[in-house]
C-alpha positions, 0 to 999 in steps of 0.5 A, spaced: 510 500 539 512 494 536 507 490 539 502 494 536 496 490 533 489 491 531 486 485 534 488 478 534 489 474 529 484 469 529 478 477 528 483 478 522 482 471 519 474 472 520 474 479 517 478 477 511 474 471 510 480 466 509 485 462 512 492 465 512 499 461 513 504 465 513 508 459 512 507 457 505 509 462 500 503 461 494 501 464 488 495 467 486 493 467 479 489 472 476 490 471 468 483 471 466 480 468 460 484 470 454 478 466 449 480 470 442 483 477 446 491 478 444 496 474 448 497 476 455 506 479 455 508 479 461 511 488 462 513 488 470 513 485 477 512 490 482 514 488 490 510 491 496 513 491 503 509 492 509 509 494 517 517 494 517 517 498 524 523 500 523 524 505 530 531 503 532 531 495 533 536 493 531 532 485 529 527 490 525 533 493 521 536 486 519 530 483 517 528 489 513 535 489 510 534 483 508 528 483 505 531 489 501 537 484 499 532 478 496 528 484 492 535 486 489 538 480 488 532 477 484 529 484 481 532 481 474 530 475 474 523 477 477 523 483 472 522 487 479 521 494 477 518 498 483 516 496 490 511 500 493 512 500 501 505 500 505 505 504 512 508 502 519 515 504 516 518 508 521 517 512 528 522 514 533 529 515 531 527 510 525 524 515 522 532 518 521 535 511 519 530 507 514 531 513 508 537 510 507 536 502 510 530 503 504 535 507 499 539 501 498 533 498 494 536 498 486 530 500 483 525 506 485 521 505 491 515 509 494 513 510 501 506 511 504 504 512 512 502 508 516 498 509 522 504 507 528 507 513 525 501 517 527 500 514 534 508 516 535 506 523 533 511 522 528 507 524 522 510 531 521 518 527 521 516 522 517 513 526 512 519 530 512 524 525 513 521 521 506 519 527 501 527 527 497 525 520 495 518 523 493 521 529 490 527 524 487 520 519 484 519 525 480 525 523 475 524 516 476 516 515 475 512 517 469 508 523 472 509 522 479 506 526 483 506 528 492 502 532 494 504 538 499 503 539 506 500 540 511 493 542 511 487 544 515 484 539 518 478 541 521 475 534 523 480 535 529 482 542 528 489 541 528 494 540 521 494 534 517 500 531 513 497 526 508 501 522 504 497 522 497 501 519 491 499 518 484 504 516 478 503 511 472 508 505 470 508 502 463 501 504 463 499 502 470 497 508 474 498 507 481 494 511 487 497 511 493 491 513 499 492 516 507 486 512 510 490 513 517 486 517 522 488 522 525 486 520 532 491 518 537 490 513 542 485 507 542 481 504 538 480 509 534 487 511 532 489 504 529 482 505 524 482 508 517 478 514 516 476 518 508 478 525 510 473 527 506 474 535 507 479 540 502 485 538 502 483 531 505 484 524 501 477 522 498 476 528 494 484 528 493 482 521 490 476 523 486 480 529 483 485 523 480 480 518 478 475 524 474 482 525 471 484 518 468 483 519 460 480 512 457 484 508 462 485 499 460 481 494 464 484 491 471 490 498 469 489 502 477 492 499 483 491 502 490 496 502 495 495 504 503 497 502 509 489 500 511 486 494 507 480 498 503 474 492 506 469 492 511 473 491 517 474 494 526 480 496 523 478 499 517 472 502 514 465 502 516 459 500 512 458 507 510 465 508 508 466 502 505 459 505 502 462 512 499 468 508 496 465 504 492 460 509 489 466 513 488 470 508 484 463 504 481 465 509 475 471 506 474 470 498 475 471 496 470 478 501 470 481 499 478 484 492 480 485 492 486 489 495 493 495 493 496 495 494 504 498 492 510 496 493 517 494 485 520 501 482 520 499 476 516 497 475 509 490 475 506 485 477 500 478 480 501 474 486 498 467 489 497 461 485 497 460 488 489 467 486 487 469 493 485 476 491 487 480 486 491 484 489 497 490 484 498 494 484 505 501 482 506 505 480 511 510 484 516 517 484 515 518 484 523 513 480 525 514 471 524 515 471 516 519 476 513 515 477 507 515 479 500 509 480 495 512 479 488 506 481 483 508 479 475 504 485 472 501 482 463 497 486 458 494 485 451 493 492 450 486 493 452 487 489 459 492 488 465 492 482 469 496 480 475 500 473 479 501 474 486 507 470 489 508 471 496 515 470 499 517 468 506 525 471 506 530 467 510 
């Protein structure tokens, strides 16, 4: 399973429209024009890991230990307040190790699946081994919510164990989305899918985004293992199509989406500018990598600085 990759790297740097070097740690601005607004301050930093492939190597678990420590030791300089972990965390006996491995982290964490934990037919023990730290986020997040499993799954008439997340931090609402197909082997396993049916994850989404009250521009951030863009390894036309007439209500309310998947670092989105999706790098694979994300407001708008970490 650790060399499981969508496609070679050089299909990725094309569908993602930019060239990536995961050897230079860089930052990417996006504080905007402030002209007579209130003063942006900054709030907090938010880390995001990726594809840990945690399944029982001990190089993987060393190298996520490590980048565990890095956000520790810099979490009070950085203001790091939370760390999302975006999919292909775990399978294996991994799914046993990685609560604690991922425990030591000071701060509140929040994992989502990724695929690799669907195609080792662990998603039913990921979900279980990692639903006490969704009950704990509870206690620890404003309005942390999980969604109970499983379901129905009639695209494959089987049962289903998605992970659907949504909690607000310092005005800040986080949707965390399980894109993953259900589909095991091929092609198609490693692609994203809307599970548009009851209990699936778009009309999950639609109920969360009807619910948002007034929310401040640029203040909803996406999170899922798969990069919300047009990609062989994402969504197709008509998906990507569904979503942006889903979210073009709330554009003006959604910053962007923070995935995994690739193994390398880049930034893309729709055609219509709706939102931005922002891949990080592996923890396993060439750079050990961090994406720190320095989160200001003004009380009317958030806006976010990007700093990419490579952990020795």
């Amino acid at each position: 399973m650790q060399a499981r990759m969508l496609a070679p790297l050089s299909w990725v740097l094309l569908l993602l429209g930019c060239p990536a070097d995961p050897k230079i740690d860089s930052v990417d601005s996006a504080l905007p024009d402030t002209g007579e607004a209130p003063a942006y301050e900054p709030l907090f930093s938010f880390a995001v890991l990726a594809d840990l492939h945690l399944y029982g190597g001990a190089d993987n678990d060393a190298r996520a230990e490590a980048a565990v420590a890095w956000i520790n030791e810099h979490a009070a300089e950085r203001n790091i307040e939370l760390v999302l972990i975006v999919g292909d965390i775990a399978w294996n006996t991994g799914t046993e190790t990685a609560p604690a491995l991922l425990g030591a982290l000071e701060m509140p964490w929040v994992p989502i699946t990724g695929d690799n934990e669907i195609q080792s037919e662990d998603q039913q023990a990921f979900f279980e081994a990692f639903e006490p730290q969704w009950q704990a986020l509870g206690s620890q997040l404003e309005g942390f919510v999980y969604v109970p499993m499983p379901v129905d799954n009639p695209e494959h008439e089987i049962q289903s164990w998605f992970d659907q997340q949504v909690f607000t931090h310092r005005g800040v609402t986080f949707i965390g989305l399980d894109w993953c197909s259900r589909i095991v082997g091929g092609l198609f396993g490693e692609m994203a899918d809307l599970h548009d049916f009851e209990g699936g994850t778009l009309p999950w989404f639609e109920g969360v985004l009807a619910q948002l009250e007034a929310p401040a521009g640029d203040s909803v951030v996406m999170y899922s293992h798969h990069p919300m863009h047009l990609s062989p390894g994402a969504f197709d036309l008509d998906e990507m199509a569904t979503l942006e007439a889903l979210i073009a209500p709330y554009g003006d309310s959604v910053y962007a989406n923070f995935g995994g998947h690739y193994h390398d670092d880049g930034e893309s989105g729709p055609e219509s500018g709706l939102w931005e999706a922002y891949v990080t790098d592996a923890t396993w694979d060439d750079e050990n990598r961090v994406r720190v994300v320095a989160v200001s407001g003004n009380g009317n708008r958030f806006a976010y600085e990007h700093d990419l970490i490579s952990v020795e």
